[in-house]
N, CA, C and O of each residue as an XYZ file, in Angstrom:
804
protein
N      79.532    165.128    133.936
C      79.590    164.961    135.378
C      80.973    164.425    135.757
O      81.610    163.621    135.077
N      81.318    164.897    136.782
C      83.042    164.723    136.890
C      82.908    163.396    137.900
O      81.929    163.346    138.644
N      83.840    162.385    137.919
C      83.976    161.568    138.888
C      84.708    161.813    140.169
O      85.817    162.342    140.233
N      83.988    161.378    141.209
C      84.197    161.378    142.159
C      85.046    159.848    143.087
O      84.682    158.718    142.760
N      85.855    159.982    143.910
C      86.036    158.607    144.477
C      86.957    158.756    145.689
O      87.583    159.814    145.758
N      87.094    158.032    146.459
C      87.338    158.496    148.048
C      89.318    157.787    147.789
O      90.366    158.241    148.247
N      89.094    156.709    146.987
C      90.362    155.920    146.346
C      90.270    155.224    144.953
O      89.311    154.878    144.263
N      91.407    155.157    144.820
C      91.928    154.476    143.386
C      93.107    153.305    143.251
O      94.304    153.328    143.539
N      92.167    152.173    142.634
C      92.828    151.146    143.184
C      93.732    150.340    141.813
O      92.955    150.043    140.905
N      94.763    150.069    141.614
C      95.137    149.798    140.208
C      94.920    148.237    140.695
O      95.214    147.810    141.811
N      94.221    147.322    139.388
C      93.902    145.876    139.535
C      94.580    145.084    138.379
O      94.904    145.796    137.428
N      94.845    143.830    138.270
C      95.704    143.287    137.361
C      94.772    141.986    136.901
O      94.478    141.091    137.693
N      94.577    141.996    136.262
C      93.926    140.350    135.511
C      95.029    139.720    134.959
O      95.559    140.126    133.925
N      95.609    138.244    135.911
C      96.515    137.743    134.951
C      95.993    136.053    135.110
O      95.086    135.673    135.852
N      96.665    135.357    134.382
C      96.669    134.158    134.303
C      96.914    133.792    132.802
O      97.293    134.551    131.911
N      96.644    132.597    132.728
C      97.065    131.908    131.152
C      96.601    132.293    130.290
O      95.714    133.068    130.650
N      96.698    132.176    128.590
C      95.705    132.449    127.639
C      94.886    132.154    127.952
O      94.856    131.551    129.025
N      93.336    132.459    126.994
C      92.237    131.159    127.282
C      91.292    131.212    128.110
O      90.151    130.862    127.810
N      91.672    131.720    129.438
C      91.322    131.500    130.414
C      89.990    132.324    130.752
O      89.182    132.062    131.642
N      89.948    133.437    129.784
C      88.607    133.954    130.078
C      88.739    135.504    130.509
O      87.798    136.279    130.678
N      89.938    135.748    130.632
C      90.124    137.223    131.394
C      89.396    138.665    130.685
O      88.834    139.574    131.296
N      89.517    138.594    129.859
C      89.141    139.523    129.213
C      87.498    139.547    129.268
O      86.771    140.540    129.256
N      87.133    138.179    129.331
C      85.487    138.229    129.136
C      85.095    138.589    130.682
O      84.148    139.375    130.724
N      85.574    138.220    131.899
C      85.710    138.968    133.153
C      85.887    140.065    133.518
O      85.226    140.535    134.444
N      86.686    140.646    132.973
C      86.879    142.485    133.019
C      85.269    143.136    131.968
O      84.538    144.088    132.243
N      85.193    142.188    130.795
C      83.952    143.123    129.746
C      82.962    142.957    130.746
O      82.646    144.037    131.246
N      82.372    141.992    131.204
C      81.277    140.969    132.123
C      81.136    142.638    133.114
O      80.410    143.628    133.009
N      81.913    142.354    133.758
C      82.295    143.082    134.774
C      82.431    144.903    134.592
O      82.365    145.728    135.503
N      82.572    145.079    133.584
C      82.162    146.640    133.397
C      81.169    147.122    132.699
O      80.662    148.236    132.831
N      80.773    145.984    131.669
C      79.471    146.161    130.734
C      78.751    145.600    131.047
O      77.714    145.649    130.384
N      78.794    144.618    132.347
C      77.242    143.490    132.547
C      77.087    142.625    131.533
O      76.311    141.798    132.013
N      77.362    142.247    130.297
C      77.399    141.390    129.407
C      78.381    140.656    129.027
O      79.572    140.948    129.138
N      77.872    139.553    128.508
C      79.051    138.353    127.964
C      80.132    138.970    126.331
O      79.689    139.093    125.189
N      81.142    139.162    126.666
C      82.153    139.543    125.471
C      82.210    137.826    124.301
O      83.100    136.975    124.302
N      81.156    137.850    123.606
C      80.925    137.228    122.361
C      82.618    136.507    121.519
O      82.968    135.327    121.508
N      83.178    137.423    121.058
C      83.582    137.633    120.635
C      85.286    137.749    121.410
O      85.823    138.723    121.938
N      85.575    136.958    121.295
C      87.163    137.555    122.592
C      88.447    136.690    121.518
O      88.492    135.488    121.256
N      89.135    137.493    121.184
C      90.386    137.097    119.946
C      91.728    137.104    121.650
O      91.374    137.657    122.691
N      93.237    136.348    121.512
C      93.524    136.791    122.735
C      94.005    138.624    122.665
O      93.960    139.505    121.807
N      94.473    138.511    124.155
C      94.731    139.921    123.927
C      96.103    140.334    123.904
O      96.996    139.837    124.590
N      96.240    141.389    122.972
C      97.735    141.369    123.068
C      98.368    142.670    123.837
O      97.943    143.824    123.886
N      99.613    142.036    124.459
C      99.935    143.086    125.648
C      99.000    143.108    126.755
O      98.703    142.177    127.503
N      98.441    144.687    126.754
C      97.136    144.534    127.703
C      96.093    145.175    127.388
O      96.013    145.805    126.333
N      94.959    145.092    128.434
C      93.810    146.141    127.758
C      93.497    146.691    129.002
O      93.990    146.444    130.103
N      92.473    147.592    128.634
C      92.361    148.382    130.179
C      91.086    149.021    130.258
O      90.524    149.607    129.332
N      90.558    148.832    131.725
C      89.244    149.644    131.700
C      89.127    149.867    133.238
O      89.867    149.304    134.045
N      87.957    150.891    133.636
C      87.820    151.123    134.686
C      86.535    151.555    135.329
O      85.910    152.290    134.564
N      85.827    151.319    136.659
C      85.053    151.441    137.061
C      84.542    151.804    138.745
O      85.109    151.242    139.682
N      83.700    152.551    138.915
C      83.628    153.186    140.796
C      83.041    152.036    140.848
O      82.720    151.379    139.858
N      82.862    151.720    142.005
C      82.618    151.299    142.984
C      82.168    151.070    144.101
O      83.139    150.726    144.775
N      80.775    151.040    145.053
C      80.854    151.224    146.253
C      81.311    150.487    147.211
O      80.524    149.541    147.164
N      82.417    150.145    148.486
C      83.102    149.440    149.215
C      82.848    149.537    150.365
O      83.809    150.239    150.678
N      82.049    149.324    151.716
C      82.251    149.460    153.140
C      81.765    151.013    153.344
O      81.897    151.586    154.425
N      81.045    151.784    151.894
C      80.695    153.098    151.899
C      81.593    154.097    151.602
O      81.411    155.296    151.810
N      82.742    153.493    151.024
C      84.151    154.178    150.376
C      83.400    154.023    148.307
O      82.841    153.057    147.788
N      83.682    155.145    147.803
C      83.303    154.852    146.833
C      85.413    155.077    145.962
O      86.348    155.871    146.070
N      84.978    153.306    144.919
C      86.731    153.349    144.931
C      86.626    153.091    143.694
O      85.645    152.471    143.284
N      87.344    153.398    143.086
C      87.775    153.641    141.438
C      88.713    152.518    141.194
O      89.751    152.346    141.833
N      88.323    151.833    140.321
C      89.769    150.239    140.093
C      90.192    150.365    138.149
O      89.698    150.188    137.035
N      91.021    150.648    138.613
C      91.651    150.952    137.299
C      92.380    149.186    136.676
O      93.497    148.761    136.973
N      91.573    148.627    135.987
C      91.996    147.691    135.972
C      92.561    147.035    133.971
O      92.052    147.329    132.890
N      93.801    146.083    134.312
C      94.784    146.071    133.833
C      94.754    144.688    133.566
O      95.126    143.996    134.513
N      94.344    143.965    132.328
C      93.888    142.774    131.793
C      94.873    142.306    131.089
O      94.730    142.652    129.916
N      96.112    141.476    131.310
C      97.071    140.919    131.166
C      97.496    140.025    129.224
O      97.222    138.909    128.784
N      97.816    140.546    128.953
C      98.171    139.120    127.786
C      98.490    137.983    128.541
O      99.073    138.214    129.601
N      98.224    136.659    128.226
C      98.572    135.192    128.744
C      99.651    134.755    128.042
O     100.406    133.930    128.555
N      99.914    135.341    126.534
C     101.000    134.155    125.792
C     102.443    134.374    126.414
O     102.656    135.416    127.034
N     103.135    133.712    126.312
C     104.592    133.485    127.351
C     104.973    134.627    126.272
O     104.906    135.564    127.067
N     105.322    135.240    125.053
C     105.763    136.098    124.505
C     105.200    137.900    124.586
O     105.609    138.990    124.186
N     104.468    137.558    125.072
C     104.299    138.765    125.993
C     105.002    139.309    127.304
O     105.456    140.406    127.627
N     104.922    138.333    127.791
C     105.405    138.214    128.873
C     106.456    139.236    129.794
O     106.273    139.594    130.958
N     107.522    139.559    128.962
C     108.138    140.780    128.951
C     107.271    141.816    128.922
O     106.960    142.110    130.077
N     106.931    142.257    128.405
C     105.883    143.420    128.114
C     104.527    143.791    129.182
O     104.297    144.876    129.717
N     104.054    143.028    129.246
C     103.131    142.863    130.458
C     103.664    143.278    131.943
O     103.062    144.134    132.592
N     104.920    142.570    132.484
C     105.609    142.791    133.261
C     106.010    144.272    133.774
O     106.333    144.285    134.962
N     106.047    145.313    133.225
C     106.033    146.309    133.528
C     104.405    147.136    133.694
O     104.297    148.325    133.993
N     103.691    146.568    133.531
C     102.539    147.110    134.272
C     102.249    146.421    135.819
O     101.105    146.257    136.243
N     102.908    146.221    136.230
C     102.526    145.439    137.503
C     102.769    146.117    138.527
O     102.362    146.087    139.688
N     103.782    146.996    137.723
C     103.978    148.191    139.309
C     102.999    149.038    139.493
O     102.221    149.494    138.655
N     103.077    149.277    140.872
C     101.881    150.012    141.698
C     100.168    149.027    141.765
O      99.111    149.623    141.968
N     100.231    147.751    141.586
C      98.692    147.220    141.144
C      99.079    147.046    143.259
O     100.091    147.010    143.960
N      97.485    146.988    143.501
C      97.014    147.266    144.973
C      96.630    145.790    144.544
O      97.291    144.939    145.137
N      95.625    145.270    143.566
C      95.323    144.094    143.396
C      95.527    142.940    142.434
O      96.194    143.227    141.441
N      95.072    141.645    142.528
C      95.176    141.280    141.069
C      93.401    139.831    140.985
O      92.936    139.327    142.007
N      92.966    139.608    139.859
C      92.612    138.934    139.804
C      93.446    137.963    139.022
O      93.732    138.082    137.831
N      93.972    136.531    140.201
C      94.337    135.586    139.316
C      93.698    134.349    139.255
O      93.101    133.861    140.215
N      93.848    133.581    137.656
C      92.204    133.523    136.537
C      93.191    131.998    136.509
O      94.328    131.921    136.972
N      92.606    131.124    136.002
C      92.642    129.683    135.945
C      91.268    129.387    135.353
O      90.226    129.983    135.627
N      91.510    127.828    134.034
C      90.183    127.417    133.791
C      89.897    126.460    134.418
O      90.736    125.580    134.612
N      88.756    126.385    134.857
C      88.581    125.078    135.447
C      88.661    124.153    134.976
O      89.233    123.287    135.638
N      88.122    123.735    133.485
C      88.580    122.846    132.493
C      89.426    122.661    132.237
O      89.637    121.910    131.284
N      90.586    123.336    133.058
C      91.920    122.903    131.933
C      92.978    122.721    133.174
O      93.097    123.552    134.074
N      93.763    121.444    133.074
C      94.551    121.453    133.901
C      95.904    122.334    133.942
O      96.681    122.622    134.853
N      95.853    122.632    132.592
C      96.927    123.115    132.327
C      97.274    124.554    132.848
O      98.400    124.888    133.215
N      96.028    125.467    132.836
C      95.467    126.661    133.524
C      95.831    126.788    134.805
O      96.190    127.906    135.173
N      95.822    125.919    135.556
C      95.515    126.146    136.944
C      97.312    125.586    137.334
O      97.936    126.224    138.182
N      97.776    124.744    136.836
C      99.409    124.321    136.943
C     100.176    125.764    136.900
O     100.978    126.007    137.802
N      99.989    126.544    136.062
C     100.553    127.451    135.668
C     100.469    128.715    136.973
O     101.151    129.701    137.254
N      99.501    128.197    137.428
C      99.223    129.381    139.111
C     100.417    129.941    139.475
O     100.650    131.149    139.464
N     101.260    128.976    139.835
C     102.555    129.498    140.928
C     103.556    130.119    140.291
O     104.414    130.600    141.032
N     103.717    130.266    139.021
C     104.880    131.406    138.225
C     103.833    132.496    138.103
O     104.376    133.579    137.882
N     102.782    132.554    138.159
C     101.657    134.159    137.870
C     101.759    135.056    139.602
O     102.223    136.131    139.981
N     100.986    133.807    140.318
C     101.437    134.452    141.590
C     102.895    134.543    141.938
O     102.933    135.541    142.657
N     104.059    134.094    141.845
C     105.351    134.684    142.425
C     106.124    135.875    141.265
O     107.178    136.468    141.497
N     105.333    136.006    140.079
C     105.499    136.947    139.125
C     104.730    138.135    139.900
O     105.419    139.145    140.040
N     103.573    138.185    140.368
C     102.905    139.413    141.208
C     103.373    139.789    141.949
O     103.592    141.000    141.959
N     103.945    138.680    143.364
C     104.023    139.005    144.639
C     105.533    139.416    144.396
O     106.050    139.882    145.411
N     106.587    139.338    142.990
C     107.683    140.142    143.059
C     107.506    141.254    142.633
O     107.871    142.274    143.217
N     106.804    141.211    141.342
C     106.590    142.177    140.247
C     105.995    143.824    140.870
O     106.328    144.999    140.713
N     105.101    143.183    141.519
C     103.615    144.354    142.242
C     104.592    144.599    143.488
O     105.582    145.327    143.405
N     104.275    144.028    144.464
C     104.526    143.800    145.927
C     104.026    142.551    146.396
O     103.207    141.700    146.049
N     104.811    142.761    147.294
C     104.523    140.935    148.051
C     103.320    141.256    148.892
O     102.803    140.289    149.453
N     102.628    142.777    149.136
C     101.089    142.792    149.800
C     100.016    143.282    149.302
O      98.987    143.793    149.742
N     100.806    142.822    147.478
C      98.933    142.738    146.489
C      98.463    141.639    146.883
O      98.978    140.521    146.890
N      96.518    142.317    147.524
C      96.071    141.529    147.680
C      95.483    140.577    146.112
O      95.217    141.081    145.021
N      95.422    139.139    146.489
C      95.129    138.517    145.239
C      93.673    137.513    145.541
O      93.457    136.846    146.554
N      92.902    137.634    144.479
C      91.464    136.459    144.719
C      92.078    135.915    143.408
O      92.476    136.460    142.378
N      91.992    134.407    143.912
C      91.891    132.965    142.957
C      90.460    133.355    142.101
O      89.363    133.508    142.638
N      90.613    133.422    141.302
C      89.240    132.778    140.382
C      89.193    131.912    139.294
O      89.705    132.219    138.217
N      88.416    130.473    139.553
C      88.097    129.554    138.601
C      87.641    129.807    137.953
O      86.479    129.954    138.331
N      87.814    130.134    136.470
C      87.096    130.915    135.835
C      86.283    129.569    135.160
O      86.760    128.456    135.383
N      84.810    129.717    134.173
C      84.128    129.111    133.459
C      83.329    128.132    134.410
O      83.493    126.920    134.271
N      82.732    128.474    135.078
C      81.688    127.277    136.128
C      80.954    127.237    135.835
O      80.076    126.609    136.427
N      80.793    127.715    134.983
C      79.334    126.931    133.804
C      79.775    126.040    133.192
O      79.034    125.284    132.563
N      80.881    125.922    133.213
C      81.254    124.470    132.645
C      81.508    123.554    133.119
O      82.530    122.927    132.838
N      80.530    123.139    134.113
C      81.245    121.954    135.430
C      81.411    120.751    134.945
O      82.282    119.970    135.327
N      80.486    120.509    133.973
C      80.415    118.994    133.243
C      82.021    118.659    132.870
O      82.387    117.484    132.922
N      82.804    119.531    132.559
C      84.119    119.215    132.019
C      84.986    119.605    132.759
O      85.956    120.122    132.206
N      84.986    119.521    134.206
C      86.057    119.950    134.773
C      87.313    119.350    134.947
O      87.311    118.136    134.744
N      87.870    119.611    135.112
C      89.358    119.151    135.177
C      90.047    119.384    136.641
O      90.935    118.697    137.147
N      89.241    120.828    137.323
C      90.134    120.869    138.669
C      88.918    120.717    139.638
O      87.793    120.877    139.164
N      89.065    120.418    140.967
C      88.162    120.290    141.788
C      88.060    121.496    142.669
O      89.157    121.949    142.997
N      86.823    122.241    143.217
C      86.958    123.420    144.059
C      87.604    123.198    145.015
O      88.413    124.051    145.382
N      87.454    121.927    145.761
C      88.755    121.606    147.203
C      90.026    121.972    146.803
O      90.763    122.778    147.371
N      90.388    120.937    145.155
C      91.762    121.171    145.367
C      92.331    122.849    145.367
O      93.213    123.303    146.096
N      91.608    123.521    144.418
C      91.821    124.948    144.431
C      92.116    125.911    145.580
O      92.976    126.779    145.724
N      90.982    125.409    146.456
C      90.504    126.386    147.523
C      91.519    125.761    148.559
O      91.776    126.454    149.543
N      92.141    124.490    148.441
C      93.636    124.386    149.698
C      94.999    124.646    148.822
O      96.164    124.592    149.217
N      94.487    124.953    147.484
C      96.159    126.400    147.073
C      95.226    127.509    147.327
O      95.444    127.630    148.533
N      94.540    128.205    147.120
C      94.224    129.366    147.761
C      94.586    129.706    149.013
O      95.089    130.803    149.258
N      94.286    128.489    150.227
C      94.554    128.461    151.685
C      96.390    128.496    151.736
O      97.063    129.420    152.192
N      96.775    127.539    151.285
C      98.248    127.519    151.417
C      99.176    128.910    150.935
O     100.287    129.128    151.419
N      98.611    129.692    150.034
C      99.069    130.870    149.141
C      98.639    132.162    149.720
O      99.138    133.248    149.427
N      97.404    131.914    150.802
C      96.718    133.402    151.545
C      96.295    134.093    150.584
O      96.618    135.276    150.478
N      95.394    133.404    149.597
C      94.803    133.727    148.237
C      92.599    134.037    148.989
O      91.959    133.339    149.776
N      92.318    134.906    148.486
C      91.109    134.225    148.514
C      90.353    133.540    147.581
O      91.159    133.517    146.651
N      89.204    132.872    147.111
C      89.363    131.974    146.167
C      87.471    132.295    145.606
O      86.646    132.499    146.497
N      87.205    132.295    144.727
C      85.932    132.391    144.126
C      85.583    131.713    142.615
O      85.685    132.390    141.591
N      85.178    130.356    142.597
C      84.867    130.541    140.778
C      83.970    131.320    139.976
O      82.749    131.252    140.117
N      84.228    131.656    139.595
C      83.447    132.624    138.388
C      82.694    132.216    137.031
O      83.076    131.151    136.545
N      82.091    132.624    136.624
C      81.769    132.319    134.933
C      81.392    133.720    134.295
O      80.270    134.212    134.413
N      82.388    134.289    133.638
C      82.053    135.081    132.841
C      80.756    135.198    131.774
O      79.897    136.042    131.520
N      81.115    133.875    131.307
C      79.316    133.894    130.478
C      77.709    134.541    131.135
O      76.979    135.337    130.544
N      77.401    133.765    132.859
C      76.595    134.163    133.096
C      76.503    135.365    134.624
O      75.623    135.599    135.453
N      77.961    135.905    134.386
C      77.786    136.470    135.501
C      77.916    136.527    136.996
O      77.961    137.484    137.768
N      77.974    134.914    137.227
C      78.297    134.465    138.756
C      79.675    134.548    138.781
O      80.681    134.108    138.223
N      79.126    135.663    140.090
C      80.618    135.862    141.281
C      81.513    136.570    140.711
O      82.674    136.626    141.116
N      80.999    137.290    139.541
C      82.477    138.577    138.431
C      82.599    140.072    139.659
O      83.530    140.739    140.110
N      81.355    140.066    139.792
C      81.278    141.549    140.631
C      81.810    140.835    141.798
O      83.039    140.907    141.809
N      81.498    140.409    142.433
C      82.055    139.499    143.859
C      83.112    139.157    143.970
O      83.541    138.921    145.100
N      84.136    138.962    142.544
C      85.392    138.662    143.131
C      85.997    140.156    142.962
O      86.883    140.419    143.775
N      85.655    141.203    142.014
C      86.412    142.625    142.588
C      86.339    143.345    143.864
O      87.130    143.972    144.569
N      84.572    142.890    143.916
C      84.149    143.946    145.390
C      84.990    143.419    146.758
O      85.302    144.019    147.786
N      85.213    142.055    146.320
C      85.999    141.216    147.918
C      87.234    141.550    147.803
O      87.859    141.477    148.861
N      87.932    141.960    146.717
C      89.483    141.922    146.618
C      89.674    143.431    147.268
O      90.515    143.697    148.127
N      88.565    144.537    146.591
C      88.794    145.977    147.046
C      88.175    145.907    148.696
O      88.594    146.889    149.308
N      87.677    145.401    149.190
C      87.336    145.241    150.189
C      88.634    144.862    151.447
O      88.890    145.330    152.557
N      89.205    143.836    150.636
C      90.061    143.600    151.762
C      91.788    144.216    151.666
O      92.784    143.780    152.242
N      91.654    145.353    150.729
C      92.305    146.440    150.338
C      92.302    147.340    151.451
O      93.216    147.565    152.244
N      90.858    147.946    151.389
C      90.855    148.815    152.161
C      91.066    148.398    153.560
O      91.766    149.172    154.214
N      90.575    147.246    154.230
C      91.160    146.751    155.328
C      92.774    147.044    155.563
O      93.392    147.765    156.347
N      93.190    146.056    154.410
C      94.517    146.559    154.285
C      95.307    148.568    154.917
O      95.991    149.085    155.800
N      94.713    148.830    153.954
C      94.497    150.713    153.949
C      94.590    150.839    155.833
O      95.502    151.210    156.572
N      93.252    150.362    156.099
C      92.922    150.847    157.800
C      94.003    150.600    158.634
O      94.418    151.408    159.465
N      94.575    149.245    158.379
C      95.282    148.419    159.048
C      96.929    149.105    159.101
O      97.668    148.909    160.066
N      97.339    149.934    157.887
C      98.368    150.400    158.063
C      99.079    149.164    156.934
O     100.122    149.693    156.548
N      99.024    148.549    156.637
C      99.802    147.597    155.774
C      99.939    147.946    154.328
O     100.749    147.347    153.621
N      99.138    148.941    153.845
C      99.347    149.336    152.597
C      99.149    151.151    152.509
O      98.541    151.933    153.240
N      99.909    151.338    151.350
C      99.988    153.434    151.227
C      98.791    152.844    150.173
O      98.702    151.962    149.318
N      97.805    154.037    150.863
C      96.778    154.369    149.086
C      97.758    155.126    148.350
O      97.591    155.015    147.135
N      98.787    155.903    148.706
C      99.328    156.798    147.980
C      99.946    156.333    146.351
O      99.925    156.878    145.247
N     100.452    155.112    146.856
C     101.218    154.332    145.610
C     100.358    152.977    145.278
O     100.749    151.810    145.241
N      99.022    153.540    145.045
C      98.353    152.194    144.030
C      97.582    152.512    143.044
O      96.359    152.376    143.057
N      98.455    153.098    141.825
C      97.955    153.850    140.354
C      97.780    155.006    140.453
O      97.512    155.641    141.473
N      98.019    155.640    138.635
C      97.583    157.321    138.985
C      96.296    156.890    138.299
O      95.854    155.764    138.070
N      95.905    157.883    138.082
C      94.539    158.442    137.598
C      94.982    158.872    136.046
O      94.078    159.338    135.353
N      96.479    158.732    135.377
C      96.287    158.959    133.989
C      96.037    157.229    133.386
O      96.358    156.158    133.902
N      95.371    157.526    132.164
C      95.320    156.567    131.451
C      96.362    155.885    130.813
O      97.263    156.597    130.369
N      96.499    154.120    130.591
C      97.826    154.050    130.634
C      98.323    154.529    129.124
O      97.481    154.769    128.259
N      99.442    154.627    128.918
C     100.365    154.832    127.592
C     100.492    154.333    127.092
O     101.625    153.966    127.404
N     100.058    153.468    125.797
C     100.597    152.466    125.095
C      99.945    152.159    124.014
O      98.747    152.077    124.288
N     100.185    151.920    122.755
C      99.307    151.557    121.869
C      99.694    150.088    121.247
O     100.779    149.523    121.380
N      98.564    149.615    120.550
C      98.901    148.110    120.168
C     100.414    147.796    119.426
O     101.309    146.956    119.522
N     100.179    148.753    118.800
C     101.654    148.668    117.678
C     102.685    148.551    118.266
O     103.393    147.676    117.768
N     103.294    149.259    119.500
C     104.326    149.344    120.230
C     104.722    148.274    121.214
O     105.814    148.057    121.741
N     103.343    147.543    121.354
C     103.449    146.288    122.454
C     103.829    145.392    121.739
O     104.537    144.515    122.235
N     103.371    145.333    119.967
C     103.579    144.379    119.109
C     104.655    144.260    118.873
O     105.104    143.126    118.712
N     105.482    145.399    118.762
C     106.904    145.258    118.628
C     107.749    144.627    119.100
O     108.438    143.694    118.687
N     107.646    145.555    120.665
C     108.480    144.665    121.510
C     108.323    143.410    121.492
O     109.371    142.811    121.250
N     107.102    142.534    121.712
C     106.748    141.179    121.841
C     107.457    140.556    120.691
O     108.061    139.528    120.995
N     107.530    140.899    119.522
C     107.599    140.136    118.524
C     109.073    139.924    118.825
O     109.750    139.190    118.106
């Protein structure tokens, strides 16, 4: 059966190691918890339709390496992303410090009108938190971020923070502020582990 989709939206998962991204993108396309998550190197990639406002939208999405030696490498997938999810642990202060070089790495890298949702990632882990949802949600406000915590483990708010980000995409779209024309193709990306390893190393 051939896929169908009205748009195609390229999405970016970035933030620190650690942080959970990868188990957010698996969560999020397989419905289940990724067990098993080694970090990732370079990037990984997967994709899924969508229904949006009755737009059915295709998000080609683009799951970031966190280690600073990637970093280079990663950087060139950022062109053309329409969105990004950016990931922080809540447990970790260190996660969430790191916000403002990820977002001014997007808003140069991508465009300065990818839309971006904050997500706290791990809220199943509240007992150990380290950041508070206020403080988050007034850098979200100050940054024109929208803001959602998440927990990959059980599922809360993974679908909710893509469907809101493509959502206010397509607003975007209506509004005239963004081309669907230039947000991803439809080929799969190019790259194999070995070649990312290289460069990085």
């Amino acid at each position: 059966m051939s896929e169908s989709y009205d748009f195609l939206f390229k999405f970016l998962v970035i933030g620190n190691a650690g942080t959970g991204k990868s188990c957010l993108l698996h969560q999020f396309i397989e419905k289940r918890f990724k067990d098993e998550s080694n970090h990732t190197i370079g990037v990984e990639f997967g994709s899924k339709i969508i229904s949006v406002v009755n737009k059915m939208v295709k998000l080609q999405i683009w799951d970031t390496a966190g280690q600073e030696r990637f970093r280079s490498v990663t950087r060139s997938y950022y062109r053309g992303a329409a969105g990004a999810l950016l990931v922080y642990d809540i447990t970790s202060r260190e996660t969430y410090n790191a916000l403002t070089t990820w977002l001014s790495d997007a808003r140069m890298l991508a465009s300065q009108n990818i839309v971006i949702i904050l997500c706290g990632n791990k809220k199943d882990l509240d007992a150990d938190r380290e950041v508070t949802f206020l403080e988050a949600s007034r850098f979200a406000q100050e940054n024109e971020l929208m803001f959602l915590e998440t927990s990959a483990l059980t599922g809360e708010n993974v679908e909710e923070a893509f469907v809101q980000c493509a959502r206010k995409i397509l607003n975007k779209i209506e509004s005239g502020e963004l081309d669907p024309e230039r947000m991803g193709s439809d080929n799969p990306p190019d790259f194999t582990q070995e070649s990312i390893l290289q460069t990085a190393l």
